[in-house]
C-alpha positions in Angstrom: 107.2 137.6 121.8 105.1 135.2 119.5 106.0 132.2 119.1 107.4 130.3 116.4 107.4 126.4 115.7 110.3 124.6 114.8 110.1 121.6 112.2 113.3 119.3 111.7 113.3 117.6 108.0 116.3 115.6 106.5 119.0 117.3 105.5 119.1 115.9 101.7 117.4 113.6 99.6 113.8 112.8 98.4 112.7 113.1 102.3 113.8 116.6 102.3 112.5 117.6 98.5 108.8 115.7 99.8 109.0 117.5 103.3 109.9 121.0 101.7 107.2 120.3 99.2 104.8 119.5 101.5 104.8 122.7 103.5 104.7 124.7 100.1 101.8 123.1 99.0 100.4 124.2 102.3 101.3 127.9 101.4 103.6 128.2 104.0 106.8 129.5 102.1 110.3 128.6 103.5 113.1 130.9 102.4 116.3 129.7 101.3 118.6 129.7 104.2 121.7 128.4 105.5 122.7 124.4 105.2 121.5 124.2 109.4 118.4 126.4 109.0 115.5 128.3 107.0 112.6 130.4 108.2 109.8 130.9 106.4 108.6 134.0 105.4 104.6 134.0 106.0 104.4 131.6 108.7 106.2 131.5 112.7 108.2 128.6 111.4 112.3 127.8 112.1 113.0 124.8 109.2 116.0 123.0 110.2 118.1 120.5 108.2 119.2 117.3 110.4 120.7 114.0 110.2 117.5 111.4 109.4 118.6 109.2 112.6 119.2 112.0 114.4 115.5 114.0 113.8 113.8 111.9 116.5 116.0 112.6 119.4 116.1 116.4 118.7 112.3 116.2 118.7 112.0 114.4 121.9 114.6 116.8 124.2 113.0 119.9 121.9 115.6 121.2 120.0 112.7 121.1 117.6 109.3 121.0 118.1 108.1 118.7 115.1 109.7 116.8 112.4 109.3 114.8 109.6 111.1 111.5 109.5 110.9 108.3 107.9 108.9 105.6 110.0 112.0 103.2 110.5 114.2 106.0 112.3 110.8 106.5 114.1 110.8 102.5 115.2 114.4 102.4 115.3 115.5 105.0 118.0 112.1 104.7 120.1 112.5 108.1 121.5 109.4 109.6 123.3 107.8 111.7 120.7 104.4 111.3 119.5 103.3 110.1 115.7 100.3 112.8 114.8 99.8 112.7 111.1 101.6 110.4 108.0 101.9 112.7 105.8 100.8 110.0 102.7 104.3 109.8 101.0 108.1 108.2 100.8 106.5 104.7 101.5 108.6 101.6 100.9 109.4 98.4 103.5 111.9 97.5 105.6 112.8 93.6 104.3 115.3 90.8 104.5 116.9 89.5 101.2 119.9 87.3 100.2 121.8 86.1 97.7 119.7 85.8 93.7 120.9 82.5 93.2 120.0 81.4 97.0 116.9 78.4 97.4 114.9 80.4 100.0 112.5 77.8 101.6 111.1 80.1 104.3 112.4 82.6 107.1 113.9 79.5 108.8 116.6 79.6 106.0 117.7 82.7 108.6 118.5 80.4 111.7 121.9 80.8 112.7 122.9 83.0 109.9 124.4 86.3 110.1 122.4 89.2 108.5 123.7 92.9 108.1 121.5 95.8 109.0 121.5 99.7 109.8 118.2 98.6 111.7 119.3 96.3 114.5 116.4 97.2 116.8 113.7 96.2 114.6 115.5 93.3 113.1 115.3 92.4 116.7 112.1 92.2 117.9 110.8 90.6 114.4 113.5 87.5 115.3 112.7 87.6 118.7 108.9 87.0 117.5 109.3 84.6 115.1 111.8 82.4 117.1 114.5 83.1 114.7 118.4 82.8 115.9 120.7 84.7 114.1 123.1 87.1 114.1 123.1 91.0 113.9 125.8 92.7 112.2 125.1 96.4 112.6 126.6 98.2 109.7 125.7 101.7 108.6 126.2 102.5 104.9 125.9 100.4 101.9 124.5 97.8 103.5 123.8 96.0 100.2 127.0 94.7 100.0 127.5 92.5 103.2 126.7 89.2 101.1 129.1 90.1 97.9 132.1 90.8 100.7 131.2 87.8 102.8 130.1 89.9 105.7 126.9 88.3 106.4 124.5 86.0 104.4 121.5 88.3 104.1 120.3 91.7 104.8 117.9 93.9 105.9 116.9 97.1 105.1 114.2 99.9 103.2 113.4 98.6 99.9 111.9 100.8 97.3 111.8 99.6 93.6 113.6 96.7 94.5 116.7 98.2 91.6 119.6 98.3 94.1 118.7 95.0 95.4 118.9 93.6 91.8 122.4 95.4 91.2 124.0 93.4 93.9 122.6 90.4 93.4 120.4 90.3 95.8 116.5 89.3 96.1 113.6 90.5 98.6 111.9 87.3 100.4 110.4 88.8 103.5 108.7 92.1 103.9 109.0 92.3 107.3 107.1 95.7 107.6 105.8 98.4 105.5 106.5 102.0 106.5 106.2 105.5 105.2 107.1 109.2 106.1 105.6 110.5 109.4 104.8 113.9 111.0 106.2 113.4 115.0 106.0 115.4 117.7 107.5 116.6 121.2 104.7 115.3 123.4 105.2 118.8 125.9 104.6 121.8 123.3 102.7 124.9 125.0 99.3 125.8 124.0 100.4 128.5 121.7 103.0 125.9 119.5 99.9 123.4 119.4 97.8 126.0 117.9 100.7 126.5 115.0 100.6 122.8 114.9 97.0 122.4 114.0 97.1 124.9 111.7 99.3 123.1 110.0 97.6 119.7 110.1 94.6 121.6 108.6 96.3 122.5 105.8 97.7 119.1 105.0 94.1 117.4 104.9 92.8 120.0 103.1 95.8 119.2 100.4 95.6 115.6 100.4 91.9 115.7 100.3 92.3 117.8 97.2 94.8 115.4 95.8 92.8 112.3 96.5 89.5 114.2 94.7 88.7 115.7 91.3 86.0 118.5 90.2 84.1 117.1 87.5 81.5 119.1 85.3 79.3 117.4 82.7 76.0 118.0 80.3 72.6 116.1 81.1 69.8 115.5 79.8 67.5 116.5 82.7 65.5 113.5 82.6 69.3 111.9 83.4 69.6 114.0 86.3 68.8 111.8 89.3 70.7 108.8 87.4 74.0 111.0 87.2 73.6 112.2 90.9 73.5 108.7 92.1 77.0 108.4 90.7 78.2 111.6 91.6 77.5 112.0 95.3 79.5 114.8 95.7 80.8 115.8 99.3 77.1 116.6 100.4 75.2 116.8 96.6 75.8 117.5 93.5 75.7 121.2 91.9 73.2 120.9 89.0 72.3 124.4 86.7 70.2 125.1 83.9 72.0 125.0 80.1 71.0 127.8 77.8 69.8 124.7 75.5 66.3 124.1 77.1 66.1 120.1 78.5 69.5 120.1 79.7 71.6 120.8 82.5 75.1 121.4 83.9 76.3 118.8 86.7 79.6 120.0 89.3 80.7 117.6 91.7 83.9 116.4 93.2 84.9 112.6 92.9 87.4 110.7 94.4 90.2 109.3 92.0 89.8 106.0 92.8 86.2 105.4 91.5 87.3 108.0 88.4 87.6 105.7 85.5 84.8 103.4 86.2 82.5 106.5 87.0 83.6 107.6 83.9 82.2 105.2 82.0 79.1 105.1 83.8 78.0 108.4 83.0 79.0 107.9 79.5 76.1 105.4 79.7 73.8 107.3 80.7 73.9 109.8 78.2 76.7 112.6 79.6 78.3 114.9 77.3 81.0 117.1 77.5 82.8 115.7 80.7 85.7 117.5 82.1 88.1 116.3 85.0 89.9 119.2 86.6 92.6 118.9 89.2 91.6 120.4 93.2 94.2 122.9 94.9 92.8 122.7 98.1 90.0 121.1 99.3 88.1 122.1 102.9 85.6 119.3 104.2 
């Protein structure tokens, strides 16, 4: 019997839309199933639909194999599974805030206060290492509201825009850490499910490399040429071919977004014409 991989993703919300996403952009195509489970239907993989806080103890005793969780249920439960890729999306911070109309001098302002959290394990050990007293109230819920009812003075908990902070009154002072989706894993798969695993992870570099690059083509003169390929490295050199108008040439590369704009203007500089940017599916290095 061949073996088939089984991937836990949050049941609903934008964890499960970015997770479901993810593995359609990596042509793996999950049918639509039942609310516990899905299979997909060109790939040996089981999709099923848990709990966030519960994803990382059903990886580690291997009711699934993988899963995609955020990074503070990662942190939070400290089960034994293994972080092996971050997948590059839903990041935010976990961070303590208080009352809007509060003077905040510093994190002493938390000694001996009471502060509400869903994350009591983190909050923890970031007290514990800044020699900060106070008191844990472990809520689960809207957490948000713990300072409007009186239940404690601050808060802490994922941050986003900051907009649900600002509709309860409330203000970020401390980032205590920065987090972000991650890919975990049961540290004991067999040979055969690591194989489906890489596969996998092969697929999502060769995504996010695509997302992270454009294909540019441009007109040269050739006596530009060399000038242009300094700018354009390209993954190992440019692509440059003759124009039907004798004295020019046609330049492909691939450049990462980042450098795009300023790039752009660069070439314009030195003499480029007719530049177009196009989007990269995939992209193998």
């Amino acid at each position: 019997m061949n073996p088939v991989l089984k991937i836990a993703v949050q049941k609903s919300g934008r964890l499960k839309e970015k997770s479901l996403n993810l593995l359609n952009e990596c042509g793996i195509k999950v049918r639509n199933g039942g609310k516990l489970m899905s299979t997909a239907s060109n790939f040996p993989l089981e999709v099923f639909y848990f709990r966030d806080d519960d994803i990382p103890q059903y990886v580690a005793e291997g009711v699934a194999d993988i899963g995609i969780v955020g990074e503070n249920e990662y942190l939070e439960k400290a089960e034994k599974v293994d972080i092996i890729k971050r997948p590059g999306f839903s990041r935010c911070r976990l961070s303590l805030a208080v009352k809007r109309e509060e003077e905040y001098p510093g994190l002493e302002w938390f000694e001996g206060k009471k502060i509400a959290t869903s994350y009591p394990v983190i909050l923890g050990k970031f007290l514990k290492e800044k020699g900060i007293n106070a008191e844990i109230e472990e809520i689960s819920g809207s957490v948000e509201i713990a300072p409007g009812i009186g239940l404690a003075e601050g808060i802490f908990d994922i941050v986003s825009t900051g907009s649900t902070l600002l509709a309860n009154g409330l203000k970020e002072v401390e980032v205590v850490l920065k987090i972000e989706a991650v890919l975990i894993a049961n540290p004991s798969l067999s040979d055969e499910k690591k194989l489906l695993l890489n596969q996998i992870l092969f697929r999502i570099e060769a995504t996010n490399a695509a997302k992270q690059n454009k294909y540019i083509l441009l007109n040269t003169p050739n006596e530009k040429i060399d000038e242009i390929m300094k700018l354009l490295p390209g993954m190992r050199s440019p692509t440059v071919m003759p124009l039907a108008d004798e004295g020019w040439s046609s330049v492909h590369s691939v450049i990462n977004e980042d450098d795009f704009w300023g790039a752009i203007d660069q070439l314009k500089e030195k003499g480029a014409e007719g530049i177009l940017v196009c989007p990269i599916e995939k992209m193998i290095i």
